[in-house]
N, C-alpha and C positions, 0 to 999 in steps of 0.2 A: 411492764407494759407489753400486749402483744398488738402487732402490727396486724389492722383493719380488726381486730376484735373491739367486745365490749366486755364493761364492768358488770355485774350484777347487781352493784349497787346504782349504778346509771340504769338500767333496766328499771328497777322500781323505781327514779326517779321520775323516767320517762312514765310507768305507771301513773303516779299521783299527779301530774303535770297535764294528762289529759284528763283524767275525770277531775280536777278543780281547775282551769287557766288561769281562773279569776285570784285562786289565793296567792298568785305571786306577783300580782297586779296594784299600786295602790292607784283609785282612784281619786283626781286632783279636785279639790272642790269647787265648784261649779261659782263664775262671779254674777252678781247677781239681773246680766244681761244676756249670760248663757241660760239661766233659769229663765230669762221672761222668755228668750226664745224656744226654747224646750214647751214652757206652757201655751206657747201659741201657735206652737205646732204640731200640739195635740189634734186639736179639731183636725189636723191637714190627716195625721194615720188615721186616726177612725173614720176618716174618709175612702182612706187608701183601702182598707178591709175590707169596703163593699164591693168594689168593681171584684175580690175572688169568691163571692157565694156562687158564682156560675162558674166553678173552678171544680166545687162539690158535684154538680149535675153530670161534670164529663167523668170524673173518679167511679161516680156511681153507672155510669155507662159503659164504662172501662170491667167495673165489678161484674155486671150483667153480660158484656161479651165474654171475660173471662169463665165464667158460670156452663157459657152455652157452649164455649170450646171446649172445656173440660168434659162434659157431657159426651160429644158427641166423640173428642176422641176417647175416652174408656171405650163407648160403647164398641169403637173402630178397632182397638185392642183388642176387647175378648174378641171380636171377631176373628181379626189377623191371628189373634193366637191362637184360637181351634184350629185353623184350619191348617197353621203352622205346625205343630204337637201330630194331626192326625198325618200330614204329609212327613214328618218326621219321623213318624214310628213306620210308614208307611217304607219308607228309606233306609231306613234298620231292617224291619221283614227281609223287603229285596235284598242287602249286602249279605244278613245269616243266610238267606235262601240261597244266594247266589254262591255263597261259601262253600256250604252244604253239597252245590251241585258239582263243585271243583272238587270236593274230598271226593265223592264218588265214584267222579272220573280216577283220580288220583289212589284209590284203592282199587281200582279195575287196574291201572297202568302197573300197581305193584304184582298182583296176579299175572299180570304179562310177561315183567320183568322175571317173575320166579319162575314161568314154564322155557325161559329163554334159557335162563340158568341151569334148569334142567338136563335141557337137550345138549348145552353146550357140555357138559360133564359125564353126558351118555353118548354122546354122538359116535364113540371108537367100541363102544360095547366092549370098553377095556376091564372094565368094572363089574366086581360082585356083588349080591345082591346084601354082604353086610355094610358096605360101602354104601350103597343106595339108602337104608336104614340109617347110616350118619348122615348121609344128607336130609332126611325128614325129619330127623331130630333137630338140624341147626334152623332151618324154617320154623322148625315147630318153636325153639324157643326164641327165634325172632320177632314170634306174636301174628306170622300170617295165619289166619282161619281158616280149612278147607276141608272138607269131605276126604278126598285122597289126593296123591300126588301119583303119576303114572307115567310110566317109559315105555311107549308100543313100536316094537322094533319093526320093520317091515320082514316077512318070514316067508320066503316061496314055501309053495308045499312039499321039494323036496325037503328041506329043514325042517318040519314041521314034527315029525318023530320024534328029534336033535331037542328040540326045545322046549317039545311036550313030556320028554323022559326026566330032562333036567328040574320040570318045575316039580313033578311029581316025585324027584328023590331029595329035593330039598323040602317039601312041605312036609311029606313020610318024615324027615328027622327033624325040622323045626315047631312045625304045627299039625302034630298029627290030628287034632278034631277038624282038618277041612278035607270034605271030599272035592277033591281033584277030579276032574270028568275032562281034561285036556280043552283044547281050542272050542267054546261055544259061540252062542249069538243066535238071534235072530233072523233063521234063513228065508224069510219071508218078509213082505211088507206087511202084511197082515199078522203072523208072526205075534202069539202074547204071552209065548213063553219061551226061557233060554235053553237048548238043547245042543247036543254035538255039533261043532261048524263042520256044514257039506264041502265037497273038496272044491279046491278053489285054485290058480294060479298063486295069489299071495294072499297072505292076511295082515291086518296091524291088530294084535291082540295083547290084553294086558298084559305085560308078560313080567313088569317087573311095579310093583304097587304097594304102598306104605300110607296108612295103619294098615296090613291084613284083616285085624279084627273089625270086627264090622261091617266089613267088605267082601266077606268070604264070595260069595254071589258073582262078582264082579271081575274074579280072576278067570286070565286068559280070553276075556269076552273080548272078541273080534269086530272091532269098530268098523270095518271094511266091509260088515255084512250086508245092513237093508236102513232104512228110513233117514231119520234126521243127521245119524252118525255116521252114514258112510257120505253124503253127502257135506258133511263138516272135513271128512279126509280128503275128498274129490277137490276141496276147494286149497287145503293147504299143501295138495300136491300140486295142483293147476298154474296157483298164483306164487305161493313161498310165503305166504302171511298169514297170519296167525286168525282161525274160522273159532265162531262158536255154535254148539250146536243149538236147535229147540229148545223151550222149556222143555225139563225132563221132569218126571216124580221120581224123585230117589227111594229105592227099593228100601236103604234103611230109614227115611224121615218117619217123623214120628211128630211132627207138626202137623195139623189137617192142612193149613194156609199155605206151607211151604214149598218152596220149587228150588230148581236147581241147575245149571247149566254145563256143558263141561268146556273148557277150553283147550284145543290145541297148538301144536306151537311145531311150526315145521325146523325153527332154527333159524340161523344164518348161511350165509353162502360164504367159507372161509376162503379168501386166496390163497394160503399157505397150504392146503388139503383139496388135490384133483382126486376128489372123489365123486360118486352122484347125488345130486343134493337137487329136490329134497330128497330124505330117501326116509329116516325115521321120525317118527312123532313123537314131544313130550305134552302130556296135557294132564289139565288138571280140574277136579270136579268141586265145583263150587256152590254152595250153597248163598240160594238168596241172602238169606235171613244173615250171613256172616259177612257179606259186603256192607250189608248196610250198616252191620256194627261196627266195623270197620269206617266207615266213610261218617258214621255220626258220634266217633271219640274225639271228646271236650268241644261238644257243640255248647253255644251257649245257650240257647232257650231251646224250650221243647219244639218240636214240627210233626209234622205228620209228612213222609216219601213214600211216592207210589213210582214203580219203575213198570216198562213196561217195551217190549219186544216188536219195533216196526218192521222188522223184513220178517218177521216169523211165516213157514212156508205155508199154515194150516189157516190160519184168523187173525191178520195183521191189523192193528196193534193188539196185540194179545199179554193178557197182563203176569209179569215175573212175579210181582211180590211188592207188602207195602208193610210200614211199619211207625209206631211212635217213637220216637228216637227222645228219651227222656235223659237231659242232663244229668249226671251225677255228682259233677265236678272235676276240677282239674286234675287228671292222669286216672281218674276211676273208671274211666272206659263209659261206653252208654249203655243204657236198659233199652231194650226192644219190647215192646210190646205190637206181635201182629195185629195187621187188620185183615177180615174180609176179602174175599176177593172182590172186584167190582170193574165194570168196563170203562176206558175212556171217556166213552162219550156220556155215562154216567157220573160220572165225577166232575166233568166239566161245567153238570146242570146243576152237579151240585157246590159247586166252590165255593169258597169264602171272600170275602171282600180281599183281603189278603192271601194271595195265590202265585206262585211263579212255576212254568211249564218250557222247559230246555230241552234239546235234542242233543246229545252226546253220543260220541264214537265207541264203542264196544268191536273191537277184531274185525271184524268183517260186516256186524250190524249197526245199526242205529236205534237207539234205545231215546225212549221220552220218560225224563224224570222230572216229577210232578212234588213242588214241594207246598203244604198248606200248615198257614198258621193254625198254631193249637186253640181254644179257647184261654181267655185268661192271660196271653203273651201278647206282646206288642200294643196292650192299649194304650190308648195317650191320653196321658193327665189334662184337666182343663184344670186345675187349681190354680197351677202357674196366670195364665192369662186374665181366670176370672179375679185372682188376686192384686195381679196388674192393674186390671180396669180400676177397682173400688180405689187403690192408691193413687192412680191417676186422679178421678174425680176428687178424693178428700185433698189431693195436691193444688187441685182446681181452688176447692171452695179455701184452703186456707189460703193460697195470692192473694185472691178476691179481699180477704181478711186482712192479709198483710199490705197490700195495696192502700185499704183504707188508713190504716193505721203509722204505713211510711208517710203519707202524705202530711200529714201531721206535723213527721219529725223531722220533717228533710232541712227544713232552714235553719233548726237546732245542730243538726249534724252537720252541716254544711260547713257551720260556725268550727264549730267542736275540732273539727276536721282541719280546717285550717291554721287552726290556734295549733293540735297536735304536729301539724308541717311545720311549723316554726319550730316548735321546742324540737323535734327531729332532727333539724336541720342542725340546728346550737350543736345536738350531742352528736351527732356524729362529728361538725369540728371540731370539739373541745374532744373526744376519743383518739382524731386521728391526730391531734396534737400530743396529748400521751402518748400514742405508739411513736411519735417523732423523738420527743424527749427523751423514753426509755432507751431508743435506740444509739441517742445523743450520747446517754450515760454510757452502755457499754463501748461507744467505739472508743469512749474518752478514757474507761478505764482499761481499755484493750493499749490505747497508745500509751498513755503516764506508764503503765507497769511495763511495756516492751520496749518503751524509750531507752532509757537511764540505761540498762542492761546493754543492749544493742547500740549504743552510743561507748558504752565502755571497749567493748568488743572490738567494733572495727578503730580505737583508737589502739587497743594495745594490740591489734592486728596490723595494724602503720607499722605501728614497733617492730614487733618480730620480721617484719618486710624489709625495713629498713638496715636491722642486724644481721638479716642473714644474705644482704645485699652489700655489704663488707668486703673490699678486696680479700681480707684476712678474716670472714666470719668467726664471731665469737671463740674469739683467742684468748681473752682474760674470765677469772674467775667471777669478777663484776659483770661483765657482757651475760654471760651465759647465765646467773642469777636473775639478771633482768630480764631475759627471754621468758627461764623456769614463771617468772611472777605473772608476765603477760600471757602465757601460753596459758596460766589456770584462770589470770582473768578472764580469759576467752571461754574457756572449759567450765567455769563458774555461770557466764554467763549464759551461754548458752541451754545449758542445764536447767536454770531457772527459766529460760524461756518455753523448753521442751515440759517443764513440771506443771505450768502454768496453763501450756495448752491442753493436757493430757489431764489436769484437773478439772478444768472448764468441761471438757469432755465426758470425764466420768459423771462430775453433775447436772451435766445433763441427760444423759444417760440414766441417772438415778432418780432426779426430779420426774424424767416422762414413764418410770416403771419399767425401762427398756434393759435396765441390768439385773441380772437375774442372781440369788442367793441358793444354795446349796447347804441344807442343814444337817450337820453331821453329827456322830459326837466327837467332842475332842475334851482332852486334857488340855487344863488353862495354863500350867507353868509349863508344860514342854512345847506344845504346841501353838503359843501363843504367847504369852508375856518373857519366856525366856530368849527367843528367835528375835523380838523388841527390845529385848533390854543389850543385848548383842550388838544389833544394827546402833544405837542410840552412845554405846560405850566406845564405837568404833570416832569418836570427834574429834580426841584428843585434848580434850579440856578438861578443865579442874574442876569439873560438876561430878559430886558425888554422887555413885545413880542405885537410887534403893531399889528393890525388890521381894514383896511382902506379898504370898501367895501362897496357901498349903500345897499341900500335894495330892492330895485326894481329893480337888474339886473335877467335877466331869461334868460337862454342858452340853447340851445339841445348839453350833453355830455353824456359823461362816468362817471357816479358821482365816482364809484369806482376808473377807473386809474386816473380818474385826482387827486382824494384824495393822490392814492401811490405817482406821480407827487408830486405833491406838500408837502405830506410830508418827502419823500426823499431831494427836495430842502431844506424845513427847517431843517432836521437832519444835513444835512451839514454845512449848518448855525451856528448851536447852537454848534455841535463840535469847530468851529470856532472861535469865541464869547466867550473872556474870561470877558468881560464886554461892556456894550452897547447894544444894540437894535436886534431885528428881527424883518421884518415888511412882513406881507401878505396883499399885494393889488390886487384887481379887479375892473377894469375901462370900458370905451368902447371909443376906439380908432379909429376914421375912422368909424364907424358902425361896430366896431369888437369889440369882449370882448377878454381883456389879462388882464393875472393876472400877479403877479413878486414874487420873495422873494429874497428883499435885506438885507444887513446885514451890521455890521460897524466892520467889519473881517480886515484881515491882509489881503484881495481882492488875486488874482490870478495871479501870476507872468506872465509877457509879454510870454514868453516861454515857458509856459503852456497851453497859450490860445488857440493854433489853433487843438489843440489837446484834448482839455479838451471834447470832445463827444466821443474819443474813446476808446475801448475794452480797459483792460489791463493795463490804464495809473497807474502812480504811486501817493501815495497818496497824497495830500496836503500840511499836518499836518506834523510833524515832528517823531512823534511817529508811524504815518504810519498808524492807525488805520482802514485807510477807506477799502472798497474790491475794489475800483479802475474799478466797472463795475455800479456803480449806476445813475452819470449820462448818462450813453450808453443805460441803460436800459429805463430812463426817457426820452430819446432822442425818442428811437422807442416806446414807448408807445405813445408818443406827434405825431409821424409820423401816427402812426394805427389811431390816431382821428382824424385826416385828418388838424392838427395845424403847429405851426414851434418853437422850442426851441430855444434861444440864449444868450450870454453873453454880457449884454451892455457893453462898454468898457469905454463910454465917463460917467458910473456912480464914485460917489463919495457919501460916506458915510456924511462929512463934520467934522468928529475928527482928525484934526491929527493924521499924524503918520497911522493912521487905515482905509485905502480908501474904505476899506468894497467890497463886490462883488454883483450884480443882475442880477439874473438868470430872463427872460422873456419868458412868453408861452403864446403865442396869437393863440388862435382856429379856426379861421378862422371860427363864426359865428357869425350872427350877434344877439343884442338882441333880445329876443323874447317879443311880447306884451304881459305882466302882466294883461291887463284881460281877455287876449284872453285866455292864461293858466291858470288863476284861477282855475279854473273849472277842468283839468286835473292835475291839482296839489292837489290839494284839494283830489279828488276820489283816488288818490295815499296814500297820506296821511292816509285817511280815513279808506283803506283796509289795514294799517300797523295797528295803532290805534287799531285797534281789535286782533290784533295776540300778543300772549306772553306776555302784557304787552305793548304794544306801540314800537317795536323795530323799527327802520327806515327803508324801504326794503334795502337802499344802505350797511345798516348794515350788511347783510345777504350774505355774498360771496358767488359767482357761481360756486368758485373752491376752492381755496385756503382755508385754515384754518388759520385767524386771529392770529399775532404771542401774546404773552404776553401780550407788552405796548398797543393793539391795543383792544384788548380785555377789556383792566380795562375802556373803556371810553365810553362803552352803560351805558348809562343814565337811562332808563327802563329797570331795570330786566325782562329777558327770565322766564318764564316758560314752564318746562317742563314736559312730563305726571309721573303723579304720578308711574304708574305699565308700565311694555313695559317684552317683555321677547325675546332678544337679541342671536343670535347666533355670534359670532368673528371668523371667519376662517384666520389663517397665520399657518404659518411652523415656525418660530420664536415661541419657547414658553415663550421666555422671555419678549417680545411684548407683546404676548396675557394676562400675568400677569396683567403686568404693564397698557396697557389698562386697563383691570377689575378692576385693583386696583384705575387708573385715573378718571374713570366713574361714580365709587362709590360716590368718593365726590362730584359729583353733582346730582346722582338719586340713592341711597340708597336702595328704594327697588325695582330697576329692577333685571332683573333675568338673570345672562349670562352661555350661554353654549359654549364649545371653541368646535375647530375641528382642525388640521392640515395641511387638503386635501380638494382639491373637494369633491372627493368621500367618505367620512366621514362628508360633511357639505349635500351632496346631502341626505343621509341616514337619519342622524338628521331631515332633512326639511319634509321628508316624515313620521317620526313617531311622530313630535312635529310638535304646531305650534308657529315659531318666528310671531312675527313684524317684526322684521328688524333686517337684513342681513349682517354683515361686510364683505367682500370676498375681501383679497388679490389677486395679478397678481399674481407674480411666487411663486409657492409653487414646491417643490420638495421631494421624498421621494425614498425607491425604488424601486417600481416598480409600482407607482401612480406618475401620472406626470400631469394630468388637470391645465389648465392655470384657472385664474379665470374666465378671462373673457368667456372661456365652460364651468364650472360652472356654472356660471352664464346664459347661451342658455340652459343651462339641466333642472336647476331650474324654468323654466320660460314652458319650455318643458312640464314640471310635472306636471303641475298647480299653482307652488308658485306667488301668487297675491300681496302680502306684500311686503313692502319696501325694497332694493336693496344699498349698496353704495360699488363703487367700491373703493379699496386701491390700492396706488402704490406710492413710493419714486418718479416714475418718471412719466413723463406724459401722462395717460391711460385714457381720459376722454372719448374721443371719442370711443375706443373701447368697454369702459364699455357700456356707450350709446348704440351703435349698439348692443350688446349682449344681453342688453334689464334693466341693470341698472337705476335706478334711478337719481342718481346722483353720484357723486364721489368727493374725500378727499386725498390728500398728507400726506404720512406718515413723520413724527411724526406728532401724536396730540397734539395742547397744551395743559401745563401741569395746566396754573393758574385756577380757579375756573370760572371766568366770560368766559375766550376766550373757553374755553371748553365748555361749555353750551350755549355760541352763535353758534357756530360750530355743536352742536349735535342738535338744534333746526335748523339750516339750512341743517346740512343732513335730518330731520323728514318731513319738511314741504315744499324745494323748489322744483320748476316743471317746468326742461327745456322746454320752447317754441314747440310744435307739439310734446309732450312726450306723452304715454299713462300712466294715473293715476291708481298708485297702492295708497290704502287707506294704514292708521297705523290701525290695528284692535284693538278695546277700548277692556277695560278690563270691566268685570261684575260693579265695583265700578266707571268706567269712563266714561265720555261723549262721542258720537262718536263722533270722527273730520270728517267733508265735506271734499268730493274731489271737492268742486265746490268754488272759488275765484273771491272774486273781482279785486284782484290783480292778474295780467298775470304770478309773477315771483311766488306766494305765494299757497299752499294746503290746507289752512284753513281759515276759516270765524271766527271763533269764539274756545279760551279755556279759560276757567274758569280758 
């Protein structure tokens, strides 16, 4: 039963129940004064029908407005939506355009940055001119674009010798094919060609300039001479900010369209240097054409930019330069294709409907940059709207349609409808009367099975109370007998309580797909039926225990479930079994390995058998001992590794009287070849062999904690580190004892610190350092409430690196996990010596699959343990 669910077979009931009401209906027959009345109150309905023919005129009135609304809103859609689409591509233009205008700006501003750069690394004239070359090279492969890059020192004319000897004996040995003609320029405004500069107080001349090639022309040319360029240095000496000159024609372009500007850059005014400032220029010659390829990488649609020059001192606005700036995609830089030149006020006559024209800041000027849609970009679809419309209208006409046609059926449905509210109503009570029952069942079979145990318990707990409340506590051989009896009925008892809960558990864990299988290969008699037949011989009873299995069978399974498998079968066995045999077999069937465990039992009564896999049954035995969920649980563990469990029926023990029972599990794999796995077996082996002692990895549970019996049968003692220093956090302080006190007897001198809280374990973590971590789920207190599992993401937060193991009664593994755990443990711990210390050696050392490795940190007297395994489930190589 699940609580507020439903059946699927109610589902289709509730199906059939509305489309027939009538078939679960008998109708009573009519006595023969129900019939006169029925025929005489015909005439009175076909009366009643007439007053709704005027019922049809309003439907059809209804049909006819709906007709005209539909109409007139399409028509009102495709409108709305052109004009929407053409305002929205409209809206897109502006945002690229507006983009466009900010890269611009945004690659002028980089040109600025890099003459500031400049000057700030030239400003001491400490620097040679191979020096200056590395810096044109790091620009250069930074991706800035420029004509040249230039350093004009300011040079009175006595230095002018000084400066003009230096350039001419480095050029003589670097670049002999440049003639050097010393300091030139322009000594005229009129001036149209470059000649020796006339004598002057000072000059600012190229003095130090990268590429030389190409440039040749351009060295030692005296900015301070005549026109547009010395009036560019007037102004970045005047003010301290960075002047641009004129368009220029660059001597080398080789574009007809192309122009070019040059920018200077007086620097900054450092506080740390009373020097005079400004005093030299760094500036640099830019070409139009390489701004704007610059300013239109990973544009997205094509545009057409026109830039253009408003303080120019000759014909303002006077135009720099214009270009198509064609997408090429993301990081391929953009294609330029020049345009023409053409004036402002020409371009304005000729715009496009799509146009945006901004005024940006450039050094010292103001520049208007004109962006126009291309052909071909930014149109806007009408499909959308005019598709709208026609859907709208065919939406119209079929209402219209379906108006006509509900009218019809509404008192049919009406009916229908109410008849389906009832039967709804029925299933949903009779549902949630199920979920009451099922719930009835388990808490009934939660109390019957934890009664009888727990009523034993605290009576033979009276006893021991009462004995060792004795002036002279158990002083006779009898007293202390009778203790020894009550003290295992306690221990008995409780054990079956703790098996009961932990089995409920696993199946459900197994039933919802939430416990996970691990298929490996393994050998069936070592690692598997002989480790079972071990635990099962440990009873001390006169049950003979076979074991029939080659030695060269090899499987890919779960060594682990199929171990609980199969020793759950034989527990039931040997319960069973007041004399005679238990026998564990493993075969290969068809190319399939199945194992059994049959017995020479009192076998399974006919009326038991179809029943015997499910939840709840009742026990066997007479005494009733069993929890009535073990073979369910063994059922869906066999289901998760992909096998099929079953109860042969045509078995026979062969004793009289005793037909015994055989339970069969066949895996549905087939053998594996023994020497193909050698070798993978072997390397398993091999990386166990080194840890603890030799423990087996199957030994080493993933989750669970080994109960008692299961514990006394490692063969190889665990070791564990001699020094560890332990933090335990629960709210429970009688837990936290009883742990400390449990932990003792097997590491003596570790060191534990308790806490209550998160927030008390977080504190500890950060003025101490643990190893290893115990942290509870729910802890509560009041007014600290941290689950553990946020502990645990805070701790990890902090920096704690060290071992992790989350606790919880219930099933937290996963959470612990993701919160960034280690591993995790079911509360209680066992309490015997062995199963304790294989448990605390597999919380130390195992390593979920894709987990991140926290180390145990060694103590001064210990070895470090490896976070690096040969083994995929294991944390260590090697302990002493």
């Amino acid at each position: 039963g699940q609580k507020g669910g439903g059946d699927p077979t109610i589902s289709q009931q509730t199906a059939g129940t509305i489309t027939s009401p009538e078939s679960h209906q008998e109708e009573p027959t009519p006595s023969p004064k129900e019939m006169e009345h029925d025929t005489s109150s015909h005439h009175n309905i076909s009366a009643e029908n007439r007053p709704h023919q005027p019922a049809y005129k309003s439907v059809w009135f209804i049909v006819c407005l709906i007709a005209m609304l539909g109409t007139f809103t399409s028509g009102a859609f495709i409108a709305l939506g052109v004009i929407s689409a053409n305002r929205a591509q409209e809206d897109e233009f502006n945002r690229s355009a507006q983009d466009l205008v900010q890269k611009v700006e945004a690659a002028w501003d980089d040109y600025v940055t890099a003459a500031s750069w400049i000057h700030g690394q030239c400003r001491d004239r400490t620097f040679d001119r191979m020096e200056f070359r590395q810096m044109f090279e790091y620009f250069q492969n930074a991706g800035l674009d420029f004509q040249a890059m230039q350093f004009d020192p300011n040079i009175t004319h006595d230095d002018r010798d000084f400066y003009e000897q230096e350039a001419r004996d480095f050029y003589a040995e670097y670049h002999p094919q440049v003639n050097y003609r010393g300091f030139i320029g322009f000594n005229t405004a009129n001036a149209t060609s470059l000649e020796p500069r006339w004598p002057a107080p000072f000059y600012f001349p190229i003095h130090y300039m990268e590429p030389i090639v190409g440039n040749e022309a351009a060295i030692d040319l005296d900015y301070h001479a005549s026109g547009s360029r010395k009036r560019t240095v007037l102004s970045c000496m005047e003010f301290g900010q960075p002047a641009l000159t004129d368009r220029l024609r660059l001597v080398q372009e080789t574009e007809a369209v192309a122009y070019g500007v040059v920018l200077m850059h007086p620097g900054v005014n450092v506080s740390m240097q009373e020097d005079v400032w400004p005093k030299d220029l760094a500036s640099i010659v830019i070409r139009i054409p390489d701004l704007l390829r610059r300013a239109g990488k990973d544009q997205g649609e094509d545009a057409k930019v026109y830039l253009y020059d408003n303080d120019d001192s000759t014909n303002p606005p006077l135009f720099l330069g214009a270009a198509r700036v064609v997408n090429q995609g993301l990081g391929q830089g953009a294609l330029l294709v020049l345009i023409d030149e053409i004036t402002l006020s020409d371009l304005r006559k000729s715009a496009p409907d799509l146009a945006v024209e901004e005024v940006i800041k450039a050094a010292n000027k103001n520049w208007t940059v004109v962006v126009h849609a291309v052909d071909g970009t930014f149109e806007a679809s009408h499909l959308i709207p005019v598709l709208g419309g026609c859907i709208i209208f065919v939406a119209a006409a079929c209402l219209a349609y379906w108006v006509v046609l509900n009218t019809r059926r509404i008192e049919e449905l009406n009916r229908m409808q109410a008849a389906a509210d009832s039967e709804r109503a029925a299933l949903i009570i009779e549902n949630a009367n199920q979920a009451a029952k099922a719930e009835r069942e388990l808490n009934d079979f939660i109390a019957h099975e934890v009664r009888n145990p727990v009523a034993a318990a605290m009576a033979a707990t009276s006893f021991v109370k009462t004995a060792i409340n004795q002036p002279e506590p158990l002083q006779t051989e009898e007293a202390r007998a009778c203790t020894r009896d009550d003290v295992n009925i306690i221990s008995n008892a409780l054990k079956f309580v703790n098996d009961l809960l932990r089995n409920m558990l696993d199946m459900h864990r197994a039933s919802n797909k939430q416990m996970k299988v691990t298929l490996s290969p393994a050998d069936l008699l070592h690692d598997v039926i002989e480790p079972v037949h071990a635990m099962l011989q440990q009873r001390g009873t006169k049950i003979k225990f076979i074991l029939e299995c080659p030695s060269d069978i090899y499987v890919k399974t779960d060594r682990l479930r199929l171990k609980q498998v199969l020793l759950n079968l034989g527990r039931n066995s040997v319960k069973f079994v007041e004399e005679g045999f238990v026998r564990l077999q493993a075969r290969v069937v068809d190319n399939n390995v199945e194992l059994s465990v049959d017995d020479s039992g009192p076998g399974v009564p006919e009326e038991k058998r179809d029943k015997i896999f499910s939840k709840f049954q009742e026990s066997l035995d007479m005494l009733s001992q069993g929890t009535g969920i073990g073979l369910h649980l063994c059922k869906n563990l066999v289901d998760l590794m992909g096998g099929d469990i079953y109860l042969d029926t045509d078995y026979h023990s062969g004793i009289e009287g005793y037909p015994g029972s055989r339970f069969v599990v066949r895996l549905n794999q087939p053998p594996l070849d023994s020497a193909e796995h050698d070798g993978e077996l072997h390397n398993v082996e091999n990386a166990v062999d080194g840890v603890a002692g030799g423990a087996r990895p199957d030994s080493v549970s993933k989750t669970e904690p080994l109960s008692d019996n299961e514990g006394e049968q490692t063969n190889q003692p665990l070791q564990l580190p001699n020094r560890l220093s332990v933090l335990f956090c629960d709210d429970d302080p009688i837990l936290r004892k009883l742990f400390i006190r449990t932990a003792r007897t097997v590491a003596p001198d570790w060191e534990f610190r308790q806490a209550s809280n998160g927030e008390t374990a977080i504190k500890l973590a950060q003025e101490h350092s643990f190893d290893l971590v115990f942290m509870d789920m729910y802890m509560a207190s009041v007014e600290k409430q941290l689950l553990g599992t946020e502990t645990v993401t805070l701790l990890r937060r902090n920096g704690y690196n060290n071992r992790i193991c989350g606790l919880s009664a219930n099933d937290k593994e996963s959470e612990f996990l993701e919160a960034g755990a280690d591993v995790f443990s079911f509360k209680p711990f066992p309490c015997e010596a062995k199963a304790l210390t294989q448990e605390l050696f597999r919380i130390l050392y195992y390593r979920h699959p894709g987990s991140e490795v926290h180390e145990i940190v060694s103590r001064p007297d210990e070895p470090r343990l490896s976070s690096t395994s040969s083994s995929p489930e294991l944390l260590v190589d090697e302990v002493p």
